[in-house]
C-alpha positions in Angstrom: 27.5 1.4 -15.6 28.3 -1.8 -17.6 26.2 -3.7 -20.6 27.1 -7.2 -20.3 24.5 -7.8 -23.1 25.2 -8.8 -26.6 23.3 -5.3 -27.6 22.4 -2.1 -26.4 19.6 -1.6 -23.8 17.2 1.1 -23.4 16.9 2.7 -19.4 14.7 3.8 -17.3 15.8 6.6 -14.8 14.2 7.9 -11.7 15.0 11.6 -11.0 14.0 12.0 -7.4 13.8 16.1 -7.1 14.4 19.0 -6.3 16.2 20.0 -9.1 15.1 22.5 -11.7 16.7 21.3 -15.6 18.4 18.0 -14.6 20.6 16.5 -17.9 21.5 12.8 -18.2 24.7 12.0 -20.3 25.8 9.1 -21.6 29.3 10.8 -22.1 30.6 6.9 -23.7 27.5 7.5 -26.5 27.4 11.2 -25.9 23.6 11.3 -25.8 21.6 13.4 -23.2 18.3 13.6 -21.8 17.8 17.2 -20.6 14.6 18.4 -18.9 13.5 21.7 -18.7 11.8 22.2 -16.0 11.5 22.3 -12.1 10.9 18.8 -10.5 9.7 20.0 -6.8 10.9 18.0 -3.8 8.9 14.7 -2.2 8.2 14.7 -6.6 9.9 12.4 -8.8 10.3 11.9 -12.7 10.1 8.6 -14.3 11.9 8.3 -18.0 11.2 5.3 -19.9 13.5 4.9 -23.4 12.1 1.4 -23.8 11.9 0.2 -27.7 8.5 1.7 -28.3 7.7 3.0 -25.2 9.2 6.3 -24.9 7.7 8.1 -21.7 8.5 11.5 -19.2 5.8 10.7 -16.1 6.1 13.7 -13.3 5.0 12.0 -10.1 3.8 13.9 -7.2 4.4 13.4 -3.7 0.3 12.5 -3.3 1.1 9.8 -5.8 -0.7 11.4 -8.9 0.7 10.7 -12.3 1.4 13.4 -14.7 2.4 13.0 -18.7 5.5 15.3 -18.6 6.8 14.3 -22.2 6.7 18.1 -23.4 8.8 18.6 -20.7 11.9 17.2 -23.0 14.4 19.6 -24.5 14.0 20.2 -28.1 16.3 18.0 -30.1 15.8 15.2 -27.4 15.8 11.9 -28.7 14.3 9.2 -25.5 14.9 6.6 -28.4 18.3 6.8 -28.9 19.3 7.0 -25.4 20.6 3.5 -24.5 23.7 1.8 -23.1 25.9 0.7 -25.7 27.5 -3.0 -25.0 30.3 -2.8 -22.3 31.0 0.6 -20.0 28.9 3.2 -20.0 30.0 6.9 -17.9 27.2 8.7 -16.7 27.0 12.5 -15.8 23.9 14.4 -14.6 24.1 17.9 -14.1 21.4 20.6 -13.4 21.2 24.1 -13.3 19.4 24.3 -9.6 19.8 21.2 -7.0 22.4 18.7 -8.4 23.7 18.2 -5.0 20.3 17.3 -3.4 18.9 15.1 -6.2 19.3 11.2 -6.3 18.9 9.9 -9.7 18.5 6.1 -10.0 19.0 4.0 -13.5 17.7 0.7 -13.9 18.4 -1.5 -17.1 18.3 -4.9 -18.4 21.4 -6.8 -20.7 19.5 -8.1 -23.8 21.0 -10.8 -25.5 20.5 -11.4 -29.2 19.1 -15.1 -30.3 18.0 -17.3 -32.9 
């Protein structure tokens, strides 16, 4: 992925399961995101690392909305997962289902300003 921005800019990923212990990795900052736990399939996970507005969000397949946050690995930091300015190399791994799991990053390129 590529930052076009002037500064870093947080994501926020979509891990569409099944998996069971999916791990993001920036490997150009060398920051991860590792879950652990089993994200059934028809489920999705919703990871914000927005300035402020860290959030894990388990959602079923009936739609319902769960806080998942505990879910993150110990030592996880959500607010220091960003892309840095320029390319970025992504890996995501997991220890059950990383062939059947679509995972889907969405970001915008801030710009600094007067």
């Amino acid at each position: 992925m590529t930052n076009n921005g002037d500064i870093d800019s947080p994501v926020y990923i979509t891990i569409h399961g099944p998996c069971t212990n999916p791990v993001i990795t920036n490997l150009t900052t060398m920051n991860s995101i590792k879950i652990e736990r089993e994200v059934p399939a028809g489920w999705r996970l919703e990871i914000d690392t927005a300035y402020g507005h860290n959030t894990v969000v388990l959602v079923k397949d009936d739609g319902s909305r769960i806080n998942a946050y505990n879910w993150i690995a110990p030592g996880v930091r959500l607010n220091e997962f960003r892309l840095q300015r320029g390319l970025n190399v992504i890996d995501y791994n997991a220890d059950i289902g990383k062939e059947s799991t679509t995972i889907v990053m969405r970001y915008r390129e801030r710009f600094t300003g007067i």
